[in-house]
N, C-alpha and C positions, 0 to 999 in steps of 0.2 A: 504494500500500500504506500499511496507517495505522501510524502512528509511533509506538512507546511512549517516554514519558517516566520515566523512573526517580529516583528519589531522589540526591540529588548527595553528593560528599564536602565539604561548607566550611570543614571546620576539620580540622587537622592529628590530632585528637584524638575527631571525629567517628565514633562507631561505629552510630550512628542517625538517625535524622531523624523529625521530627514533625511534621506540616502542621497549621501555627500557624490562615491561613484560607485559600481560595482567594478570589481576586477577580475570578473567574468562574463561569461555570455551565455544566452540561452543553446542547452545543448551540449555544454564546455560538460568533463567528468568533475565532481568536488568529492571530498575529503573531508569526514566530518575532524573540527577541531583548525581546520587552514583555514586562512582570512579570502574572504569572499568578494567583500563590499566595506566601505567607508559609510561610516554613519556621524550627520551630525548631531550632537545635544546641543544641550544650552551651555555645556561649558567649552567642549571641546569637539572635535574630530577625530574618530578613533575607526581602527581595524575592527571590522567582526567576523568573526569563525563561521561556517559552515557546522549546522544543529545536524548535519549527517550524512551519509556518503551515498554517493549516484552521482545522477546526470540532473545538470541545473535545465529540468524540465518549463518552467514558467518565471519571468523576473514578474511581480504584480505592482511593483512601486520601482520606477524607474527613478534613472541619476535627476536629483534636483529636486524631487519630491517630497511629500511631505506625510503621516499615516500616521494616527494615535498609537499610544503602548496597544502590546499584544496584537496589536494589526498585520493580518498575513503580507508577508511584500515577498514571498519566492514559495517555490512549489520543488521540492528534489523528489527523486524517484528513480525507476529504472526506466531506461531507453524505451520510449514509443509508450511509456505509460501514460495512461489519461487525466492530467491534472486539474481538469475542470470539474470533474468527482471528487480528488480530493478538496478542493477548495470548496463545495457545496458540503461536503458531510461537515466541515470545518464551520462553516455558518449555520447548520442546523446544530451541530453542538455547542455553539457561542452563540445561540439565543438571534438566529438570523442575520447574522453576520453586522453587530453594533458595533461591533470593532474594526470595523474595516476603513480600507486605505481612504484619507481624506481627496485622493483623487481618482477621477477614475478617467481621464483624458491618457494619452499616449505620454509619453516619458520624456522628458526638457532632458535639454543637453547642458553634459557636463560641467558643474560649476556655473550654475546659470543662478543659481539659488534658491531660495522658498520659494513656488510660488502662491499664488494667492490663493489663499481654501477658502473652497463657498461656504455658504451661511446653511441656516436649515436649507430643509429642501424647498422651494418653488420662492424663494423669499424674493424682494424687491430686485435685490441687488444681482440676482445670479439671474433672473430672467431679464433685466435691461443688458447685461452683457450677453447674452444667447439674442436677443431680437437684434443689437445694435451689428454683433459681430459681422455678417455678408456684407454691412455698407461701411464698416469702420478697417476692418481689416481686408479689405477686398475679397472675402473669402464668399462665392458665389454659393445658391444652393445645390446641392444634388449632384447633377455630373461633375461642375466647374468648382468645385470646392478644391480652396485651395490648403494642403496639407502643411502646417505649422502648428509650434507648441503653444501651449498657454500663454507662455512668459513672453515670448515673443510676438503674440497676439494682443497681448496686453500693451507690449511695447511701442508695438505698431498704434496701435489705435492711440496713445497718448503722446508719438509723434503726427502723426497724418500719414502714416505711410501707405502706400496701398499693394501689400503683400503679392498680389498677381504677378505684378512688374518684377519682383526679387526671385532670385534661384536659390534653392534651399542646398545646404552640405551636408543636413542629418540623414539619418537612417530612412533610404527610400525616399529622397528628395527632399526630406521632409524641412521647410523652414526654421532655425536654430534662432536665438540674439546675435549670436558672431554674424550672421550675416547680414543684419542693420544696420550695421557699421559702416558711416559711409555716405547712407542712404537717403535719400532727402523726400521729402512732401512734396514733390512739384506733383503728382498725378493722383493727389489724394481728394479720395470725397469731399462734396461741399459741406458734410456734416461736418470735418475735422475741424478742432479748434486752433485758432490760430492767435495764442497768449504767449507768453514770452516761452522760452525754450525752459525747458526743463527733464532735470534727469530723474527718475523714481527708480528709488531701492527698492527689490525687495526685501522684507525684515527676513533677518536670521533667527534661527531658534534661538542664538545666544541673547541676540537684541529685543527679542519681546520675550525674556526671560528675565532680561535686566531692567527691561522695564515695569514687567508685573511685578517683581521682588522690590526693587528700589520703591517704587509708588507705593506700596504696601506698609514698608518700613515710614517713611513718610509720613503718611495716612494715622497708621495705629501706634508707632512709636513717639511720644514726644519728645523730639528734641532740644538738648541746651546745647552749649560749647563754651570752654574755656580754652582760652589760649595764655602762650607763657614763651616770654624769649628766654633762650638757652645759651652761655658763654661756653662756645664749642672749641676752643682753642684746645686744651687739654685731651679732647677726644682727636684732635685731627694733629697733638703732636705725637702722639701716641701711639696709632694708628701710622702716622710716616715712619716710625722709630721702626716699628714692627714690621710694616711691609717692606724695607730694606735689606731686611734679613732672611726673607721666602721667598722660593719660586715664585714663576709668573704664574702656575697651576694654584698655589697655595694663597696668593693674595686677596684678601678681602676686602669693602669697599665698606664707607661711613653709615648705610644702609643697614649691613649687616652688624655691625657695635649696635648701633640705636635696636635691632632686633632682642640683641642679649642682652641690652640692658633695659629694655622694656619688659621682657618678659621676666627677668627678675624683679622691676618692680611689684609686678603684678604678683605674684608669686608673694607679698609683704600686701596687696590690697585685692584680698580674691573676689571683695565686694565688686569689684570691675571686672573681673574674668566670669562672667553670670551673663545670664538668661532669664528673662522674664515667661514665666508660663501662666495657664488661666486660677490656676489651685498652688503656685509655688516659684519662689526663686530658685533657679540653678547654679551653684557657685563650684567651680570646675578645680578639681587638685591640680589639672596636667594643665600645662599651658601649650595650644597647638596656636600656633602665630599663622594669620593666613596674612600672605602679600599682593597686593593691587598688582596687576599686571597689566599691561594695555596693550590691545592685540589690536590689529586693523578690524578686526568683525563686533568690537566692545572689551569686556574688563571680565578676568578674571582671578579667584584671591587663591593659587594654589596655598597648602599648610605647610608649616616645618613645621613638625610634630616635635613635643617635647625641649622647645627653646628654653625651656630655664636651665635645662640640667647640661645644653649643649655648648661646647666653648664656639668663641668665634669663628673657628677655623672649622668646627664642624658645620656651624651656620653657614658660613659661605658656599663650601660644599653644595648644600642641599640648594642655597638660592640657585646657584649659578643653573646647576642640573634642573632645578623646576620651572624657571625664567625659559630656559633653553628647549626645555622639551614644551611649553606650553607654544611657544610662537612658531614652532614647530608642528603642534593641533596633535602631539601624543601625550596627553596627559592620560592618567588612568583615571578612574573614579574616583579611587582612594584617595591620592592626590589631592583634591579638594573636599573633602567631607569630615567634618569633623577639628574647623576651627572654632577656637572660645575667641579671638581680639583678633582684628587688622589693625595693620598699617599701608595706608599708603602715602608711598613720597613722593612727591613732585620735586622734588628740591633740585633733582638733577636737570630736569626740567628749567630750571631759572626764576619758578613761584616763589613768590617771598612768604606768601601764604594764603592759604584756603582752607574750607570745610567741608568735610566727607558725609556721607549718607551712612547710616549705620546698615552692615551685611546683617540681616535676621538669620537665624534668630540672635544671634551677635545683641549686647547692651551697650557696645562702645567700638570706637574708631579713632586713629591718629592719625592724624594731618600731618606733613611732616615738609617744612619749606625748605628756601634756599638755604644755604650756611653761607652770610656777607660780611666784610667788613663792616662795622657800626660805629661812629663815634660815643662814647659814654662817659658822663658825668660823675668823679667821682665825689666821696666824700669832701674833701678837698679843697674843689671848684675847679680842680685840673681834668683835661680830657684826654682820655685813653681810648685807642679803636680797639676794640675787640672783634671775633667771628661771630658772631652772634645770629641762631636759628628760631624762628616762629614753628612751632607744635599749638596744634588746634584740636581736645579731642572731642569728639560729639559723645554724647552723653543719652542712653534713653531714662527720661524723668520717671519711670514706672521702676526701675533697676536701681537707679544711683542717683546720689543726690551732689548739689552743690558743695557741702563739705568733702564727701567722700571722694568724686571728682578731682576737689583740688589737691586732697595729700596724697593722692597717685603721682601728681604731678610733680608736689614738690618730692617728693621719694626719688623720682625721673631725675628732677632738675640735681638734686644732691650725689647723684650713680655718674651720668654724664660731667660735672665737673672733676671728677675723681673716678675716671673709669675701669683705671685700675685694682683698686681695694673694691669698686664695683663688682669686679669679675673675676678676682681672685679670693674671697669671702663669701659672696652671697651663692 
């Protein structure tokens, strides 16, 4: 009997899946446990295995697509089996197939990205695009229908294009986005609008992930913020002392100190490493530090796990390799699941400073600016420059309060002038 393959859950946060490409074809023989197809989540891009061994009888959710969890998106079996049974007894055992793929159009090419998933069934919005489609994308009825993706139909019609005129390079002719490129509105319908040019994304899983979580946090979290300049001299002589003496493998960067010695503080105010729940607070013994990463597709916070107990040199370690493999789109699930505090720095960036969104279920967040010279005022009336860094941390008001907030900070502010007895003590 042939096997369906369904869409997996990878992330703790995953409410979809997108088949980024497959790396097979219909017909190709697989192997169950060999990587098949590229799946996106909301956090990352990752390999997935083949659930068993045959012949990739039916792909059901082509490259670029989009299908709830659990949703069938391939059919294996043996040579000439009949895949169409199996994916029918599969819908009468899943309650007439609720789970099923959010499209049901032919399959967008490669990298092309989400595209748009219709609404209920017959809604407003998905029968204006079925009436408009023959006069907006030139695509005629019946014999004269012209073969293109969604995404490219969509694209068409929000430039003025009129698809007839274009030659397609996908699978069987079929019109791709790559071959828009280029292409101008001189023979497009009188419907086409004719408003200033414009490009439309379509969203990624990552990016309406980030945006349902971020809003959310927002919404039900209240936030405060305190902020606090920091005399960083001490940490960045300290830090040059050290890396003059390690490999270019072994060198760590001012990111990483502020990691260890954040999570030590925290470690001395567990009231900040917590969770707000509906019946309890959550105050966490381990400290897993998750970091801001910024990927072209949006922001991801992989964890170091266990940053209070780790020295700097293990810290860097783990940044470099997590930074590295995230921008890269191999992060594993574990990877991100399972941070108590972020930090994210801009500093390298050239911010003097900002304020962060709290990661849920996360209580708190580090801002973390530039490190500038600063003129300062001493006792005196004499002026000294100092390096001087702004740290901003957001605070959810249901978790932590304006006391408790600030002698995190001053704990911070006392580890970073003295980084040393910082990190060789606590």
């Amino acid at each position: 009997m042939a096997k369906i393959m369904q869409m997996p859950k990878l992330s703790d946060t995953m409410t979809e899946g997108v088949v980024a490409q497959w790396l097979v074809k219909e017909g190709d023989k697989v192997k169950a446990g060999a990587p098949i197809l590229e799946i996106e989540t909301d956090k990352a891009t990752m390999e997935y295995e083949a659930t068993a061994s045959g012949v990739l009888l039916k792909i059901l959710v082509g490259d670029g697509e989009s299908c709830a969890l659990q949703a069938p998106i391939a059919v294996i079996g043996k040579e000439g089996e009949d895949w169409k049974e199996a994916v029918e007894k599969h819908k009468s055992s899943s309650g007439g197939g609720a789970a099923s793929s959010s499209k049901s159009s032919p399959p967008s090419e490669p990298g092309s990205g989400v595209a748009p998933t219709p609404g209920p069934s017959g809604s407003q919005e998905e029968k204006s695009v079925g009436q408009q489609s023959s006069v907006n994308t030139g695509t005629a009825p019946s014999s004269g229908r012209v073969k293109a993706s969604p995404l490219a139909k969509k694209v068409a019609r929000d430039r003025g294009l009129d698809l007839s005129t274009l030659q397609g390079s996908g699978p069987n002719g079929r019109i791709v986005v790559r071959d828009l490129e280029g292409a101008t509105a001189g023979a497009a319908s009188g419907s086409a609008r004719v408003d200033a040019p414009v490009e439309r994304v379509p969203h990624s899983n990552m990016r309406k992930t980030i945006a349902r979580r971020l809003t959310e946090s927002v919404q039900t979290a209240p936030h405060f913020y305190l902020s606090l300049s920091l005399k960083m001299d001490d940490v960045l002589n300290w830090r040059k002392a050290a890396v003059s003496k390690l490999s270019k493998e072994e060198k760590f960067s001012v990111n990483d100190v502020m990691i260890a010695l954040v999570a030590r503080a925290l470690k001395k105010h567990p009231e900040i490493n917590a969770s707000w729940h509906d019946d309890h607070i959550a105050r966490y013994r381990d400290v897993h530090m998750g970091m801001a990463v910024a990927l072209p597709a949006g922001l991801v916070t992989p964890v170091v796990r266990h940053a209070d107990k780790l020295t700097v040199l293990e810290i860097a370690e783990q940044t470099k390799s997590l930074a590295s493999r995230a921008k890269e789109g191999q992060l594993r699930s574990e990877d991100y699941q399972g941070g108590t505090f972020t930090i994210s720095n801009l500093g390298m960036a050239g911010i003097e400073n900002f304020t962060a969104i709290i990661n849920p279920p996360q209580s708190a967040i580090l801002a973390v600016g530039a490190a500038l010279p600063t003129p300062v005022a001493k006792a005196d009336g004499s002026i000294e420059v100092e390096t001087r860094m702004t740290i901003t941390l957001s605070c959810d008001h249901r978790v932590i309060d304006g006391a408790v907030g600030s002698a995190f900070l001053q704990t911070l502010k006392k580890f970073v002038e003295d980084p040393f007895t910082a990190l060789l003590l606590s």
